[in-house]
C-alpha positions as CSV (number, residue, x, y, z in Angstrom):
1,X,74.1,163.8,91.0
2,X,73.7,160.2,90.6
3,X,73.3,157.8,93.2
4,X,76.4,156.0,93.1
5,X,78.2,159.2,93.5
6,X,75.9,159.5,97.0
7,X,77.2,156.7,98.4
8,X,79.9,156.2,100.8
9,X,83.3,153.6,100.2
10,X,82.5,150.8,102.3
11,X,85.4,148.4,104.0
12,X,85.6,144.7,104.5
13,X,87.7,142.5,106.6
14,X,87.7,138.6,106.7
15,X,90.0,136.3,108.2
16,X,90.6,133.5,104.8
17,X,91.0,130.3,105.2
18,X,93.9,130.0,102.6
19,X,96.9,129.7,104.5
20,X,98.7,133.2,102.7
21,X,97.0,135.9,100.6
22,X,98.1,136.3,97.5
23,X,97.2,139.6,95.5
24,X,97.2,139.7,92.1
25,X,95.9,142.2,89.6
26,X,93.3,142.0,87.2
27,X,89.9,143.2,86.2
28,X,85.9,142.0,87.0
29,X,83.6,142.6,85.6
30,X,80.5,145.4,85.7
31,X,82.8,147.0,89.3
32,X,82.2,150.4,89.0
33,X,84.5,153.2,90.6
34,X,87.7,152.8,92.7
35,X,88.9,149.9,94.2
36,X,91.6,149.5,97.0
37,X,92.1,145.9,98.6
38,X,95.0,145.7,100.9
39,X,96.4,141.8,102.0
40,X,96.9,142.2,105.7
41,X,99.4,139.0,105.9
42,X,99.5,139.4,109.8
43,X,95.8,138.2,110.1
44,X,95.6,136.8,107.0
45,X,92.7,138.9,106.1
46,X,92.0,140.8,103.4
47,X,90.8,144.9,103.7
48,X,88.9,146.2,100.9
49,X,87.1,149.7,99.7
50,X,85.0,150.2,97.3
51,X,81.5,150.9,96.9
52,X,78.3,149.4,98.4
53,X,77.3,148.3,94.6
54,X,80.4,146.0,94.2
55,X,80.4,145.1,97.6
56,X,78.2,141.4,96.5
57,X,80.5,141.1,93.5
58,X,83.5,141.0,95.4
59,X,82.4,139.0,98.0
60,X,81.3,136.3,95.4
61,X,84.8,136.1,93.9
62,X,86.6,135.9,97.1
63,X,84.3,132.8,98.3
64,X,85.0,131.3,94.8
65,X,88.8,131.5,95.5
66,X,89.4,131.3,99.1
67,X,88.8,127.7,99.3
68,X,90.1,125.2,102.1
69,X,93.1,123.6,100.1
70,X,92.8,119.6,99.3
71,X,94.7,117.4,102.1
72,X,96.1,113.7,100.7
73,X,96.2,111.8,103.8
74,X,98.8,108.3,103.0
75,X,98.5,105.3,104.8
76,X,101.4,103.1,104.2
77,X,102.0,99.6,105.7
78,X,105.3,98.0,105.4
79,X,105.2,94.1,105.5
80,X,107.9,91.5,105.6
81,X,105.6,88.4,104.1
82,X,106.8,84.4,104.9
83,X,107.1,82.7,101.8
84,X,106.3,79.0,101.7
85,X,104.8,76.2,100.0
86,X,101.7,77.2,100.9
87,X,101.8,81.0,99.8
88,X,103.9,80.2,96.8
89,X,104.8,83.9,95.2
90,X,104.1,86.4,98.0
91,X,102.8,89.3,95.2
92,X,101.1,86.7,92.8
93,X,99.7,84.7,95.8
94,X,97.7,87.7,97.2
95,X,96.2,88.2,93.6
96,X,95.3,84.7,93.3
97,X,91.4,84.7,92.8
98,X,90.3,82.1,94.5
99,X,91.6,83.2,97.8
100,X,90.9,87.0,97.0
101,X,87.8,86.8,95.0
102,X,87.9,88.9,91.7
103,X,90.7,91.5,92.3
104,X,90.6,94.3,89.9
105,X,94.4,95.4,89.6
106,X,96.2,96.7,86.7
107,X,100.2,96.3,86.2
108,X,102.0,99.8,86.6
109,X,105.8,98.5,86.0
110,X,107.8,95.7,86.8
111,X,110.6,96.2,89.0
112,X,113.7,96.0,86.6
113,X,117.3,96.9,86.2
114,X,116.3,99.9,84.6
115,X,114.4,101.1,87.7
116,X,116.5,99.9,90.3
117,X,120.0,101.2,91.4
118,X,123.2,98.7,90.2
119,X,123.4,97.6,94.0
120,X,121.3,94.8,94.0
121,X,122.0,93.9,90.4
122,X,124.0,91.0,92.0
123,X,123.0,87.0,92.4
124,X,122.6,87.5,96.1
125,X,122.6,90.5,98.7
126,X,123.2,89.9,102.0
127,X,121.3,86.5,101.9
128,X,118.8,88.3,100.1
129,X,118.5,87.2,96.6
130,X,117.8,90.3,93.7
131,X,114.3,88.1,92.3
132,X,112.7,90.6,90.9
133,X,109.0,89.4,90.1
134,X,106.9,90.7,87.3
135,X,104.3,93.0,88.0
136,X,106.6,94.3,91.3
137,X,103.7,97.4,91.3
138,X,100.4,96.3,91.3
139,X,97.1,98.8,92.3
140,X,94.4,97.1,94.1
141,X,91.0,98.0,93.5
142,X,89.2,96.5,96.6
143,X,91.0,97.2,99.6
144,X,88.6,94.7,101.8
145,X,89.8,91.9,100.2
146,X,93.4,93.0,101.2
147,X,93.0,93.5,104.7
148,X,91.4,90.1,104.8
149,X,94.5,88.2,103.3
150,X,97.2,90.5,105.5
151,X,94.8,89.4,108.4
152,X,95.0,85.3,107.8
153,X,98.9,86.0,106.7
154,X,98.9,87.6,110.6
155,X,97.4,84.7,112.1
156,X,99.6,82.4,110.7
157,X,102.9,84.3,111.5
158,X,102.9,84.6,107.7
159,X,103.0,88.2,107.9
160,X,104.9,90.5,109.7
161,X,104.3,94.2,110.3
162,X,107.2,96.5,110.4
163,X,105.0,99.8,110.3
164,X,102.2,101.2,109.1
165,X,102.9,105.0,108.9
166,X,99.8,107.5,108.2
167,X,100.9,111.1,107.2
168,X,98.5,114.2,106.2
169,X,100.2,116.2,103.1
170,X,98.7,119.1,101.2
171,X,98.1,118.8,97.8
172,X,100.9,119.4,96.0
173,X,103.4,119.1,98.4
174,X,105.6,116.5,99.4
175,X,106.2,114.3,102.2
176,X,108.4,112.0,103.5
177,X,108.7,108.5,105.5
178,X,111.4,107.0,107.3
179,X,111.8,103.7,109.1
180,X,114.9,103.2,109.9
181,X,117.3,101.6,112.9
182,X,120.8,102.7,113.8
183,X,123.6,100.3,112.7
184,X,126.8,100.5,114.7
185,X,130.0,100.0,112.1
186,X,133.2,98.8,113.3
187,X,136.0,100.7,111.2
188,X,139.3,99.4,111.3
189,X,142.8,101.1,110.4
190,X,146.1,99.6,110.3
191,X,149.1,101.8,111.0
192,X,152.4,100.3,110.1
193,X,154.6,103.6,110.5
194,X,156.3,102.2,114.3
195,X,158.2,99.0,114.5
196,X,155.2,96.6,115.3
197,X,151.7,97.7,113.4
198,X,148.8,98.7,115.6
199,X,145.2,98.4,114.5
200,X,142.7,100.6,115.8
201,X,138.8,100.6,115.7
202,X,136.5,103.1,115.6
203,X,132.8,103.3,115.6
204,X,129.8,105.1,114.0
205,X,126.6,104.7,113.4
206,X,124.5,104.7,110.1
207,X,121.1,104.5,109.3
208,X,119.2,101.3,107.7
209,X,116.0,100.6,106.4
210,X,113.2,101.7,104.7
211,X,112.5,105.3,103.4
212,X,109.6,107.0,101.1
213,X,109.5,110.3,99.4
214,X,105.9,111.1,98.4
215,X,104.4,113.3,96.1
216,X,101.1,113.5,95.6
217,X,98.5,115.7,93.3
218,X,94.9,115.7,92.9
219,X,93.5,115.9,89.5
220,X,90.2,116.1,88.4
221,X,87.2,113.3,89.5
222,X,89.5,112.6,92.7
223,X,92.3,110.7,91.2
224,X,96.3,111.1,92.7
225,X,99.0,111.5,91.0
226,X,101.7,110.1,93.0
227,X,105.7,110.2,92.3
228,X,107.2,107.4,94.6
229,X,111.3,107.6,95.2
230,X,111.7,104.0,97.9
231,X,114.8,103.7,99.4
232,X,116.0,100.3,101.0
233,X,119.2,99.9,102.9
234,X,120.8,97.0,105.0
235,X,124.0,96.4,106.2
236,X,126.3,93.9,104.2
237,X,129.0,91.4,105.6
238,X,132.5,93.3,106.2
239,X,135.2,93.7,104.0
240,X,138.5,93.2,105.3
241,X,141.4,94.0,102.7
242,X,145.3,94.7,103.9
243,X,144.1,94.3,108.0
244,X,141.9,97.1,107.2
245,X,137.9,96.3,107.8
246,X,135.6,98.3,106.3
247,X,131.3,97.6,106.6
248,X,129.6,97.6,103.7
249,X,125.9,98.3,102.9
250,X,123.3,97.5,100.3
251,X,120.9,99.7,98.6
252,X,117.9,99.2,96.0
253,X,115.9,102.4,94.9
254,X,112.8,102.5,92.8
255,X,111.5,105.3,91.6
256,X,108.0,105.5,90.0
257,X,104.8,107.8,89.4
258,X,101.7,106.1,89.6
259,X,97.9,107.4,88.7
260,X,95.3,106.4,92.0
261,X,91.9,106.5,92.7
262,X,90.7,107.9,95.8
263,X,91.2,105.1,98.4
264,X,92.5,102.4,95.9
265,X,95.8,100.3,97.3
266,X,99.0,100.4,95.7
267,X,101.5,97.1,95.8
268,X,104.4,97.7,95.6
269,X,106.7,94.3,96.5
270,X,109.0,91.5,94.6
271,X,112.3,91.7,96.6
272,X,112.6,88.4,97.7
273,X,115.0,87.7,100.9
274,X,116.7,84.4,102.0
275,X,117.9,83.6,105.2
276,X,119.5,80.2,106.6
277,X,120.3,78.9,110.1
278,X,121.9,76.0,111.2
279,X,120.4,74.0,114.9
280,X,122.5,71.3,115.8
281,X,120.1,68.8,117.8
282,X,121.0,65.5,119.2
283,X,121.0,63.2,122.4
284,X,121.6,65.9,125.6
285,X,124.6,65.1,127.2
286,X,126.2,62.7,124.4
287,X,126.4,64.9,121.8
288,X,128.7,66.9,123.9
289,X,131.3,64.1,123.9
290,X,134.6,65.2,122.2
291,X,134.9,63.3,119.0
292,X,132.1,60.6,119.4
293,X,129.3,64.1,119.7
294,X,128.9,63.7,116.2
295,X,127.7,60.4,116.3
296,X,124.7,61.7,118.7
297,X,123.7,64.3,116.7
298,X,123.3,65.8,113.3
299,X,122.3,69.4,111.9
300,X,119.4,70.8,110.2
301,X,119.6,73.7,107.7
302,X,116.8,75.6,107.9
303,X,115.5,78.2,104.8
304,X,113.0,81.0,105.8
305,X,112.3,83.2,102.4
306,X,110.6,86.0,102.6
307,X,109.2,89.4,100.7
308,X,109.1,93.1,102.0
309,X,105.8,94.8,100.5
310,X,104.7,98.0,100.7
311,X,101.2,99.0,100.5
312,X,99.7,102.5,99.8
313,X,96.5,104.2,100.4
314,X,95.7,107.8,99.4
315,X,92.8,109.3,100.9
316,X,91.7,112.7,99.8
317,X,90.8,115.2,102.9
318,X,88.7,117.9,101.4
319,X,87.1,118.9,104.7
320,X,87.3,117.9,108.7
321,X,84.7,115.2,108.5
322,X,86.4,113.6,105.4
323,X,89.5,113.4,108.0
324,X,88.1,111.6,111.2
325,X,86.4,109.4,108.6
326,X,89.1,108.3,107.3
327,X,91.2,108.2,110.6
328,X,88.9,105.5,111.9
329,X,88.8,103.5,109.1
330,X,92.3,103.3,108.6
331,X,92.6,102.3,113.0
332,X,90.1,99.9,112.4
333,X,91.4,98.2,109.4
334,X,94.9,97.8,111.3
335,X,93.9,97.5,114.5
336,X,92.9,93.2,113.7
337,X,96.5,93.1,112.3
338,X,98.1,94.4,114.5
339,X,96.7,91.8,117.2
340,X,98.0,89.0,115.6
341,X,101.5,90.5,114.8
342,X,104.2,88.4,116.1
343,X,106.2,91.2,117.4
344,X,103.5,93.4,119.1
Protein backbone atom coordinates (compact mmCIF):
# COMPACT_ATOMS: atom_id res chain seq x y z
CA UNK A 1 0.00 0.00 0.00
CA UNK A 2 1.10 3.46 -0.56
CA UNK A 3 1.77 5.91 1.81
CA UNK A 4 -0.94 8.32 1.23
CA UNK A 5 -3.38 5.56 1.76
CA UNK A 6 -1.44 5.15 5.46
CA UNK A 7 -2.34 8.28 6.49
CA UNK A 8 -5.02 9.50 8.57
CA UNK A 9 -7.82 12.61 7.40
CA UNK A 10 -6.63 15.39 9.32
CA UNK A 11 -9.15 18.47 10.59
CA UNK A 12 -8.65 22.21 10.71
CA UNK A 13 -10.44 24.92 12.39
CA UNK A 14 -9.71 28.74 12.19
CA UNK A 15 -11.61 31.52 13.31
CA UNK A 16 -11.35 34.05 9.62
CA UNK A 17 -11.15 37.36 9.79
CA UNK A 18 -13.69 37.87 6.83
CA UNK A 19 -16.73 38.94 8.36
CA UNK A 20 -19.05 35.74 6.75
CA UNK A 21 -17.79 32.50 4.97
CA UNK A 22 -18.65 32.09 1.86
CA UNK A 23 -18.26 28.49 0.22
CA UNK A 24 -17.95 28.05 -3.13
CA UNK A 25 -16.92 25.15 -5.27
CA UNK A 26 -14.15 24.57 -7.43
CA UNK A 27 -11.00 22.71 -7.97
CA UNK A 28 -6.88 23.15 -6.86
CA UNK A 29 -4.64 21.98 -7.92
CA UNK A 30 -2.22 18.75 -7.27
CA UNK A 31 -5.09 17.96 -3.87
CA UNK A 32 -5.16 14.43 -3.84
CA UNK A 33 -8.06 12.27 -2.29
CA UNK A 34 -11.26 13.54 -0.58
CA UNK A 35 -12.01 16.69 0.64
CA UNK A 36 -14.81 17.89 3.09
CA UNK A 37 -14.76 21.61 4.31
CA UNK A 38 -17.75 22.61 6.33
CA UNK A 39 -18.44 26.79 6.97
CA UNK A 40 -19.32 26.90 10.61
CA UNK A 41 -21.15 30.48 10.23
CA UNK A 42 -21.71 30.50 14.17
CA UNK A 43 -17.88 31.01 14.75
CA UNK A 44 -17.08 32.04 11.52
CA UNK A 45 -14.59 29.29 11.10
CA UNK A 46 -14.02 27.06 8.69
CA UNK A 47 -13.68 22.85 9.43
CA UNK A 48 -11.94 20.96 6.98
CA UNK A 49 -10.69 17.05 6.24
CA UNK A 50 -8.55 15.96 4.10
CA UNK A 51 -5.21 14.55 4.08
CA UNK A 52 -1.89 15.66 5.86
CA UNK A 53 -0.43 16.11 2.05
CA UNK A 54 -2.98 18.92 1.17
CA UNK A 55 -3.13 20.12 4.50
CA UNK A 56 -0.07 23.18 3.38
CA UNK A 57 -2.06 23.62 0.07
CA UNK A 58 -5.15 24.49 1.64
CA UNK A 59 -3.87 26.53 4.21
CA UNK A 60 -2.08 28.66 1.56
CA UNK A 61 -5.26 29.35 -0.35
CA UNK A 62 -7.28 30.20 2.66
CA UNK A 63 -4.56 32.97 3.77
CA UNK A 64 -4.65 34.20 0.19
CA UNK A 65 -8.42 34.78 0.47
CA UNK A 66 -9.23 35.49 3.98
CA UNK A 67 -8.00 38.92 3.88
CA UNK A 68 -9.00 41.82 6.36
CA UNK A 69 -11.42 43.81 3.96
CA UNK A 70 -10.34 47.53 2.89
CA UNK A 71 -12.03 50.32 5.26
CA UNK A 72 -12.53 54.12 3.50
CA UNK A 73 -12.50 56.28 6.42
CA UNK A 74 -14.30 60.05 5.10
CA UNK A 75 -13.54 63.08 6.60
CA UNK A 76 -15.95 65.73 5.56
CA UNK A 77 -15.93 69.43 6.77
CA UNK A 78 -18.79 71.60 5.92
CA UNK A 79 -17.99 75.37 5.79
CA UNK A 80 -20.11 78.47 5.39
CA UNK A 81 -17.15 80.90 3.85
CA UNK A 82 -17.58 85.11 4.21
CA UNK A 83 -17.24 86.52 1.00
CA UNK A 84 -15.78 90.01 0.74
CA UNK A 85 -13.63 92.34 -1.06
CA UNK A 86 -10.82 90.80 0.30
CA UNK A 87 -11.57 87.00 -0.56
CA UNK A 88 -13.26 87.87 -3.84
CA UNK A 89 -14.72 84.30 -5.17
CA UNK A 90 -14.75 82.02 -2.20
CA UNK A 91 -13.76 78.62 -4.54
CA UNK A 92 -11.43 80.60 -7.01
CA UNK A 93 -9.91 82.63 -4.06
CA UNK A 94 -8.64 79.41 -2.17
CA UNK A 95 -7.00 78.36 -5.53
CA UNK A 96 -5.38 81.53 -6.04
CA UNK A 97 -1.58 80.79 -6.13
CA UNK A 98 -0.14 83.28 -4.52
CA UNK A 99 -1.90 82.77 -1.33
CA UNK A 100 -1.91 78.86 -1.71
CA UNK A 101 1.36 78.23 -3.37
CA UNK A 102 1.14 75.92 -6.57
CA UNK A 103 -2.14 73.94 -5.98
CA UNK A 104 -2.45 70.95 -8.14
CA UNK A 105 -6.35 70.60 -8.81
CA UNK A 106 -8.06 69.39 -11.70
CA UNK A 107 -11.82 70.40 -12.66
CA UNK A 108 -14.28 67.43 -12.25
CA UNK A 109 -17.74 69.31 -13.28
CA UNK A 110 -19.18 72.48 -12.86
CA UNK A 111 -22.20 72.79 -11.01
CA UNK A 112 -25.04 73.31 -13.73
CA UNK A 113 -28.65 73.04 -14.41
CA UNK A 114 -28.18 69.84 -15.65
CA UNK A 115 -26.78 68.59 -12.30
CA UNK A 116 -28.84 70.36 -9.98
CA UNK A 117 -32.56 69.90 -9.23
CA UNK A 118 -35.11 72.80 -10.89
CA UNK A 119 -35.43 74.29 -7.24
CA UNK A 120 -32.84 76.66 -7.29
CA UNK A 121 -33.00 77.31 -11.00
CA UNK A 122 -34.53 80.61 -9.80
CA UNK A 123 -32.84 84.46 -9.63
CA UNK A 124 -32.84 84.18 -5.83
CA UNK A 125 -33.68 81.56 -3.05
CA UNK A 126 -34.44 82.57 0.08
CA UNK A 127 -31.93 85.47 -0.02
CA UNK A 128 -29.68 83.11 -1.45
CA UNK A 129 -28.82 83.83 -4.94
CA UNK A 130 -28.54 80.35 -7.50
CA UNK A 131 -24.49 81.73 -8.75
CA UNK A 132 -23.32 78.78 -9.72
CA UNK A 133 -19.43 79.21 -10.22
CA UNK A 134 -17.42 77.25 -12.71
CA UNK A 135 -15.40 74.64 -11.54
CA UNK A 136 -18.12 74.08 -8.45
CA UNK A 137 -15.97 70.51 -7.86
CA UNK A 138 -12.49 71.03 -7.67
CA UNK A 139 -9.88 68.07 -6.09
CA UNK A 140 -7.00 69.37 -4.20
CA UNK A 141 -3.80 67.73 -4.36
CA UNK A 142 -2.03 69.21 -1.26
CA UNK A 143 -4.23 69.17 1.65
CA UNK A 144 -1.60 71.31 3.82
CA UNK A 145 -2.05 74.12 1.89
CA UNK A 146 -5.85 73.82 2.61
CA UNK A 147 -5.90 73.66 6.18
CA UNK A 148 -3.68 76.70 6.18
CA UNK A 149 -6.20 78.93 4.18
CA UNK A 150 -9.43 77.46 6.30
CA UNK A 151 -7.13 78.37 9.39
CA UNK A 152 -6.44 82.33 8.46
CA UNK A 153 -10.35 82.27 6.94
CA UNK A 154 -11.02 81.09 10.93
CA UNK A 155 -9.03 83.77 12.36
CA UNK A 156 -10.66 86.34 10.59
CA UNK A 157 -14.32 85.09 11.23
CA UNK A 158 -14.07 84.51 7.48
CA UNK A 159 -14.86 80.96 7.93
CA UNK A 160 -17.32 79.32 9.72
CA UNK A 161 -17.52 75.60 10.66
CA UNK A 162 -20.77 73.92 10.57
CA UNK A 163 -19.31 70.28 10.95
CA UNK A 164 -16.72 68.25 10.19
CA UNK A 165 -18.12 64.62 10.24
CA UNK A 166 -15.58 61.60 10.06
CA UNK A 167 -17.26 58.20 9.24
CA UNK A 168 -15.47 54.60 8.75
CA UNK A 169 -17.27 52.62 5.66
CA UNK A 170 -16.14 49.32 4.10
CA UNK A 171 -15.18 49.22 0.78
CA UNK A 172 -17.95 48.97 -1.22
CA UNK A 173 -20.55 49.97 0.89
CA UNK A 174 -22.24 52.97 1.38
CA UNK A 175 -22.68 55.52 4.00
CA UNK A 176 -24.42 58.31 4.88
CA UNK A 177 -24.23 62.02 6.56
CA UNK A 178 -26.76 64.15 7.93
CA UNK A 179 -26.59 67.62 9.36
CA UNK A 180 -29.62 68.79 9.79
CA UNK A 181 -31.94 71.09 12.46
CA UNK A 182 -35.64 70.69 13.04
CA UNK A 183 -37.75 73.46 11.45
CA UNK A 184 -41.16 74.11 13.12
CA UNK A 185 -43.94 74.97 10.25
CA UNK A 186 -46.96 76.80 10.98
CA UNK A 187 -49.87 75.25 8.77
CA UNK A 188 -52.81 77.14 8.39
CA UNK A 189 -56.47 76.06 7.30
CA UNK A 190 -59.39 78.14 6.73
CA UNK A 191 -62.81 76.68 7.29
CA UNK A 192 -65.74 78.62 5.93
CA UNK A 193 -68.48 75.92 6.39
CA UNK A 194 -70.22 77.93 9.87
CA UNK A 195 -71.47 81.47 9.63
CA UNK A 196 -68.19 83.28 10.51
CA UNK A 197 -64.76 81.42 9.02
CA UNK A 198 -62.32 80.07 11.59
CA UNK A 199 -58.67 79.57 10.86
CA UNK A 200 -56.77 77.04 12.61
CA UNK A 201 -52.95 76.33 12.96
CA UNK A 202 -51.18 73.50 13.20
CA UNK A 203 -47.63 72.54 13.64
CA UNK A 204 -44.91 70.15 12.48
CA UNK A 205 -41.62 69.83 12.20
CA UNK A 206 -39.27 69.15 9.12
CA UNK A 207 -35.83 68.56 8.71
CA UNK A 208 -33.24 71.20 7.06
CA UNK A 209 -29.88 71.18 6.07
CA UNK A 210 -27.25 69.38 4.70
CA UNK A 211 -27.08 65.66 3.80
CA UNK A 212 -24.46 63.25 1.98
CA UNK A 213 -24.83 59.74 0.55
CA UNK A 214 -21.38 58.24 0.01
CA UNK A 215 -20.14 55.55 -1.93
CA UNK A 216 -16.94 54.75 -2.10
CA UNK A 217 -14.63 51.84 -3.96
CA UNK A 218 -11.10 51.16 -4.02
CA UNK A 219 -9.43 50.33 -7.19
CA UNK A 220 -6.11 49.44 -7.91
CA UNK A 221 -2.82 51.73 -6.72
CA UNK A 222 -5.19 53.13 -3.89
CA UNK A 223 -7.39 55.35 -5.80
CA UNK A 224 -11.48 55.88 -4.68
CA UNK A 225 -14.04 55.80 -6.65
CA UNK A 226 -16.61 57.86 -4.98
CA UNK A 227 -20.52 58.54 -6.12
CA UNK A 228 -21.55 61.72 -4.21
CA UNK A 229 -25.65 62.36 -3.98
CA UNK A 230 -25.57 66.17 -1.70
CA UNK A 231 -28.72 67.27 -0.54
CA UNK A 232 -29.37 71.00 0.69
CA UNK A 233 -32.55 72.11 2.19
CA UNK A 234 -33.74 75.49 3.84
CA UNK A 235 -36.86 76.81 4.71
CA UNK A 236 -38.44 79.47 2.31
CA UNK A 237 -40.70 82.53 3.16
CA UNK A 238 -44.60 81.37 3.60
CA UNK A 239 -47.03 81.29 1.14
CA UNK A 240 -50.31 82.49 2.02
CA UNK A 241 -53.07 82.03 -0.79
CA UNK A 242 -57.07 82.21 0.10
CA UNK A 243 -56.27 82.76 4.27
CA UNK A 244 -54.52 79.56 3.90
CA UNK A 245 -50.57 79.64 4.79
CA UNK A 246 -48.53 77.05 3.78
CA UNK A 247 -44.27 76.98 4.46
CA UNK A 248 -42.38 76.36 1.72
CA UNK A 249 -38.75 74.92 1.39
CA UNK A 250 -35.91 74.94 -0.98
CA UNK A 251 -33.84 72.20 -2.27
CA UNK A 252 -30.56 71.93 -4.56
CA UNK A 253 -29.12 68.32 -5.20
CA UNK A 254 -25.96 67.45 -6.96
CA UNK A 255 -25.16 64.32 -7.80
CA UNK A 256 -21.61 63.30 -8.99
CA UNK A 257 -18.89 60.41 -9.13
CA UNK A 258 -15.57 61.47 -8.75
CA UNK A 259 -11.98 59.40 -9.15
CA UNK A 260 -9.51 60.23 -5.67
CA UNK A 261 -6.30 59.56 -4.55
CA UNK A 262 -5.70 58.26 -1.24
CA UNK A 263 -5.87 61.35 1.01
CA UNK A 264 -6.40 64.03 -1.83
CA UNK A 265 -9.32 66.77 -0.89
CA UNK A 266 -12.33 67.17 -2.79
CA UNK A 267 -14.06 70.83 -3.19
CA UNK A 268 -17.07 70.80 -3.67
CA UNK A 269 -18.70 74.59 -3.31
CA UNK A 270 -20.28 77.61 -5.64
CA UNK A 271 -23.63 78.25 -3.98
CA UNK A 272 -23.44 81.61 -3.17
CA UNK A 273 -25.92 83.10 -0.32
CA UNK A 274 -26.96 86.72 0.33
CA UNK A 275 -28.26 87.97 3.30
CA UNK A 276 -29.34 91.80 4.26
CA UNK A 277 -30.14 93.53 7.55
CA UNK A 278 -31.19 96.76 8.26
CA UNK A 279 -29.66 98.77 11.97
CA UNK A 280 -31.23 101.96 12.44
CA UNK A 281 -28.62 104.17 14.42
CA UNK A 282 -28.99 107.61 15.53
CA UNK A 283 -28.85 110.19 18.44
CA UNK A 284 -30.15 108.00 21.86
CA UNK A 285 -33.16 109.45 23.04
CA UNK A 286 -33.99 111.85 19.90
CA UNK A 287 -34.36 109.47 17.48
CA UNK A 288 -37.17 108.19 19.44
CA UNK A 289 -39.14 111.36 19.02
CA UNK A 290 -42.47 110.83 17.03
CA UNK A 291 -42.06 112.34 13.69
CA UNK A 292 -38.90 114.56 14.17
CA UNK A 293 -36.84 110.64 15.03
CA UNK A 294 -36.08 110.60 11.60
CA UNK A 295 -34.24 113.60 11.49
CA UNK A 296 -31.75 112.04 14.28
CA UNK A 297 -31.20 109.07 12.65
CA UNK A 298 -30.77 107.24 9.46
CA UNK A 299 -30.43 103.35 8.43
CA UNK A 300 -27.70 101.35 7.11
CA UNK A 301 -28.17 98.27 4.88
CA UNK A 302 -25.91 95.86 5.53
CA UNK A 303 -24.86 92.80 2.76
CA UNK A 304 -23.02 89.74 4.22
CA UNK A 305 -22.51 87.11 1.07
CA UNK A 306 -21.44 84.02 1.74
CA UNK A 307 -20.50 80.26 0.21
CA UNK A 308 -21.24 76.80 1.79
CA UNK A 309 -18.23 74.34 0.78
CA UNK A 310 -17.83 71.05 1.39
CA UNK A 311 -14.59 69.43 1.64
CA UNK A 312 -13.80 65.65 1.38
CA UNK A 313 -11.05 63.38 2.43
CA UNK A 314 -10.85 59.67 1.78
CA UNK A 315 -8.43 57.78 3.65
CA UNK A 316 -7.90 54.11 3.00
CA UNK A 317 -7.78 51.80 6.29
CA UNK A 318 -6.20 48.70 5.28
CA UNK A 319 -5.09 47.71 8.78
CA UNK A 320 -5.40 49.08 12.63
CA UNK A 321 -2.40 51.22 12.55
CA UNK A 322 -3.40 52.80 9.17
CA UNK A 323 -6.64 53.81 11.35
CA UNK A 324 -5.20 55.67 14.53
CA UNK A 325 -2.84 57.16 11.96
CA UNK A 326 -5.23 58.66 10.35
CA UNK A 327 -7.49 59.48 13.38
CA UNK A 328 -4.79 61.84 14.70
CA UNK A 329 -4.09 63.46 11.76
CA UNK A 330 -7.40 64.32 10.94
CA UNK A 331 -7.90 65.78 15.09
CA UNK A 332 -4.93 67.53 14.59
CA UNK A 333 -5.67 69.19 11.37
CA UNK A 334 -9.17 70.38 12.83
CA UNK A 335 -8.41 70.83 16.10
CA UNK A 336 -6.51 74.79 15.13
CA UNK A 337 -9.91 75.42 13.30
CA UNK A 338 -11.86 74.61 15.42
CA UNK A 339 -10.23 77.20 18.03
CA UNK A 340 -10.78 79.97 16.11
CA UNK A 341 -14.46 79.14 15.12
CA UNK A 342 -16.77 81.85 15.97
CA UNK A 343 -19.40 79.55 17.27
CA UNK A 344 -17.30 77.12 19.41
Amino acid sequence: ASQTNKEKPQSKTGNQKNKKVNLTGGKIADLEGKITIIADEDTNALIIRTSPRNYSAILEVVKKLDLLPQQVLIEVLIIDLQIDEASRRGIEWILEGESMGNVDFTQVGSLSSSGVTNSILGTSISGATASLVPGGSMILENASRLKAKLELFATNSQADVLANPILVTSDNKAASISVTDEIPVASSTLTTNSAAPVTSTSISFKKVGVKLDIFPKINSDNFVNMKIRQEISSKGADITSGGVTTASFNTREVNTEVVLKDNQVLVMGGLMRTDKSQVEVGIPGLMDIPYLGKLFSSENTTIKKTELMIFITPHIISTVDDSSIATREIRKRLSSIKNHNPRS
